[in-house]
C-alpha positions as CSV (number, residue, x, y, z in Angstrom):
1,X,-31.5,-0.9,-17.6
2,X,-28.1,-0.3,-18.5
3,X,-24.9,-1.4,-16.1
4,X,-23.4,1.4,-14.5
5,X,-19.6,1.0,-15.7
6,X,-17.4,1.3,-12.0
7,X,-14.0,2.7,-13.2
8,X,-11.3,0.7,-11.2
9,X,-7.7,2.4,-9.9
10,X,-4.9,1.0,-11.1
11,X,-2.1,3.6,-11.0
12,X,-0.8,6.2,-9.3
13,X,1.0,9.0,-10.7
14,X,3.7,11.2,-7.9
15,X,5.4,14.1,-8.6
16,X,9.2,13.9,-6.7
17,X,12.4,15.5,-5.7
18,X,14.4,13.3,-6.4
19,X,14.2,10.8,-9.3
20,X,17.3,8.8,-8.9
21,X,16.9,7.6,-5.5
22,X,12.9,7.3,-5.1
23,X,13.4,4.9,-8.7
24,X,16.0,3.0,-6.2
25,X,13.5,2.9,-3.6
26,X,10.8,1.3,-5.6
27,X,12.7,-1.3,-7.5
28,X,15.2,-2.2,-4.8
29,X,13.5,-2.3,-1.7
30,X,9.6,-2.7,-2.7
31,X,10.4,-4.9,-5.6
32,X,8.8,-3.1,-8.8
33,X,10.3,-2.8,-12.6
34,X,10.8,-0.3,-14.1
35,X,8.5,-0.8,-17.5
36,X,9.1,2.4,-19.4
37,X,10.6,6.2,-19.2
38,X,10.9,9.0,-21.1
39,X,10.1,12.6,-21.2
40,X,7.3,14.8,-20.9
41,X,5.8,18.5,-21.0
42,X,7.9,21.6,-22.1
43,X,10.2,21.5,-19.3
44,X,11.1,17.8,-20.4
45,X,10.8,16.6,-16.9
46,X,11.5,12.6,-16.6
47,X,9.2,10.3,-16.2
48,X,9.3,6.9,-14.8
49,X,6.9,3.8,-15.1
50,X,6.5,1.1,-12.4
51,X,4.8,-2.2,-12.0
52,X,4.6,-5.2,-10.4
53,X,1.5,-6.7,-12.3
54,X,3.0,-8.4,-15.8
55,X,-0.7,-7.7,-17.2
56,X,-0.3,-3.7,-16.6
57,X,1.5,-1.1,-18.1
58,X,2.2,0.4,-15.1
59,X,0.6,0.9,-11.6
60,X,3.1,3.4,-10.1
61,X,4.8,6.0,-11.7
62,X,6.9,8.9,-10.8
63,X,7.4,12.2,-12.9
64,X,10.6,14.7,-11.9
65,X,9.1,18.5,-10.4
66,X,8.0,18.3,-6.8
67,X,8.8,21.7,-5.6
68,X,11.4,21.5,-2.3
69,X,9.2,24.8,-1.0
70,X,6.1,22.4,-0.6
71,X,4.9,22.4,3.1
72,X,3.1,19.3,3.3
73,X,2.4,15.9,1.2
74,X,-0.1,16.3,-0.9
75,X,-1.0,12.2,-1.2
76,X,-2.1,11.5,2.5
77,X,-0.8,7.9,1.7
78,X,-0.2,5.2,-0.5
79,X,-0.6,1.1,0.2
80,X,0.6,-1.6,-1.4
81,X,-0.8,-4.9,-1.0
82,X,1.5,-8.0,-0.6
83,X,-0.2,-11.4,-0.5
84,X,0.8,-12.9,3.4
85,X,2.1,-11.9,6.7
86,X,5.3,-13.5,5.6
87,X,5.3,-11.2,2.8
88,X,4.6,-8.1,5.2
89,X,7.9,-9.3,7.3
90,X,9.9,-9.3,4.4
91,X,8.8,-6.2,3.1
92,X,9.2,-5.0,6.2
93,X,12.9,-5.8,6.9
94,X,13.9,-4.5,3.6
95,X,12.1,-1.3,4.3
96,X,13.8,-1.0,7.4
97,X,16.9,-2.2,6.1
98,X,16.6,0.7,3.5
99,X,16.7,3.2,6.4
100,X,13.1,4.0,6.1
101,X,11.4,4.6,9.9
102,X,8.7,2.4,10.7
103,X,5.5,4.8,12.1
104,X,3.1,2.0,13.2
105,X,2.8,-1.7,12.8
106,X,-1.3,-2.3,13.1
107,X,-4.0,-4.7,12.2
108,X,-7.4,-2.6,10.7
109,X,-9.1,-6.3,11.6
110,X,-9.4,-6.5,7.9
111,X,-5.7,-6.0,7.3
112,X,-1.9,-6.3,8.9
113,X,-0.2,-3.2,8.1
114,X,3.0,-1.1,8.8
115,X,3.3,2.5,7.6
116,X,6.7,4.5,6.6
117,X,8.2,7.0,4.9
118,X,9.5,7.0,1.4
119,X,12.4,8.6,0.8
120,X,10.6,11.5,-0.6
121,X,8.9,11.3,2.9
122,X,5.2,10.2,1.0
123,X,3.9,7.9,3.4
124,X,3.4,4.4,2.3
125,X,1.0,1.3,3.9
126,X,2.1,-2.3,2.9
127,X,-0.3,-4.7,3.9
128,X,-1.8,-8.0,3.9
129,X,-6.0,-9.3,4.0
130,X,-6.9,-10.7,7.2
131,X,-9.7,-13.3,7.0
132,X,-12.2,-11.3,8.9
133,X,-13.8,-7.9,8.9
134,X,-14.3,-5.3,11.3
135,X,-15.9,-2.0,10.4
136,X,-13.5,0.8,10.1
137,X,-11.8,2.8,11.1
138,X,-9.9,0.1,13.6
139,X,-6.8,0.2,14.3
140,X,-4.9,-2.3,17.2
141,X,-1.2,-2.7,17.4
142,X,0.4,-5.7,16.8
143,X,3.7,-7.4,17.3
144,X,5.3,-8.1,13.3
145,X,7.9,-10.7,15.2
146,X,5.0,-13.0,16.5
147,X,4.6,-16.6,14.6
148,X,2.3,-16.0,12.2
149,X,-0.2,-18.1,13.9
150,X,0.0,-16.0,17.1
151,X,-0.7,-13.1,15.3
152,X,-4.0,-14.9,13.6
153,X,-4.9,-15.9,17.1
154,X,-4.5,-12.3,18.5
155,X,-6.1,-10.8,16.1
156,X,-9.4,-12.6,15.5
157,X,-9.9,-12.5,19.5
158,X,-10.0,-8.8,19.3
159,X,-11.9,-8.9,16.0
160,X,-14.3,-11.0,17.8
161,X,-14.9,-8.1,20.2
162,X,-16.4,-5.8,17.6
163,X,-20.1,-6.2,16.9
164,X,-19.6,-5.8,13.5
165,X,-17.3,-9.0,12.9
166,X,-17.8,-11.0,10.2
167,X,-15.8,-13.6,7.8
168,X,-14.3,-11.4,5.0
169,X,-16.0,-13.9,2.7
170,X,-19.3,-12.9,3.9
171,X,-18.3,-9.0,3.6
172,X,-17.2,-9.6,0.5
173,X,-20.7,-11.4,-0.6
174,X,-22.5,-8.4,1.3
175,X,-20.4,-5.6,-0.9
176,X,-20.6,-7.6,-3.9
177,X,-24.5,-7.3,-3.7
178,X,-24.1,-3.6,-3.0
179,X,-22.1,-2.7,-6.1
180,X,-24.0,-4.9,-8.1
């Protein structure tokens, strides 16, 4: 039998308002580079190319047009992962630094997140893995300004409380059989 090819995301492509200081969002405050730019489509709108993986082209990119008359977002969100909670407190400070509001600081059991707005008022998840699972959707608000090993304490006791806790390892074995 033939494998089943599984495309994987890599990019995200967002139409905006305003070029100039979403570009200075991105690569000043969430740490990308730009990688290319140029012009596309009749109305040569600009178009931007973003990364922070030296083995991709690109993984975010932003293209000039968003209409102002738009009554909602049309991306419900978009979530960067950073690779520790000391990362998610630095990220965090600069976005709030930035002047971005902070929604929610929560751990899913699987991950530590905080949610803002961009400036183009997209809203955006940075987070970091947790060892453990939890089946979703869980949600459990958590204290950023802990010691990091407070916050692993905290949150693997109320991990523990869900039936369906497990080591992310083993999660990861389980889905690995499942996509297989």
């Amino acid at each position: 039998m033939a494998s089943i090819s599984r495309p994987r995301l890599t990019h995200v492509g967002l139409f905006t308002r305003d070029m100039e200081r979403m570009v200075d969002f991105y690569t000043n405050v969430m740490g990308l580079v730009v990688t290319d730019q140029g012009e596309i489509g009749s109305q040569s709108a600009r178009i931007v190319f973003m990364c922070a993986d030296p083995g991709e082209h690109h993984q975010f990119v932003l293209i000039d047009g968003r209409p102002d008359d738009v009554a909602f977002n049309v991306a419900q969100q978009f979530s960067f992962l950073v690779d520790s909670l000391d990362d998610l407190r630095a990220t965090h400070e600069r976005v709030g630094a930035a002047g971005m509001e902070i929604v929610r600081v929560t751990t899913h059991g699987n991950a530590w997140s905080f949610y803002f707005k961009d400036p183009d008022t997209n809203q955006v998840e940075i987070y970091a893995h947790t060892p453990w699972y939890v089946p979703q959707p869980h949600a459990h608000p958590f204290d950023l300004a802990l010691p990091n090993d407070e916050i692993m304490k905290l949150t693997e006791a109320h991990c523990r409380e869900d039936s369906g806790f497990m080591p992310a390892s083993e999660r990861e074995r389980k889905m690995a059989q499942l996509i297989a």
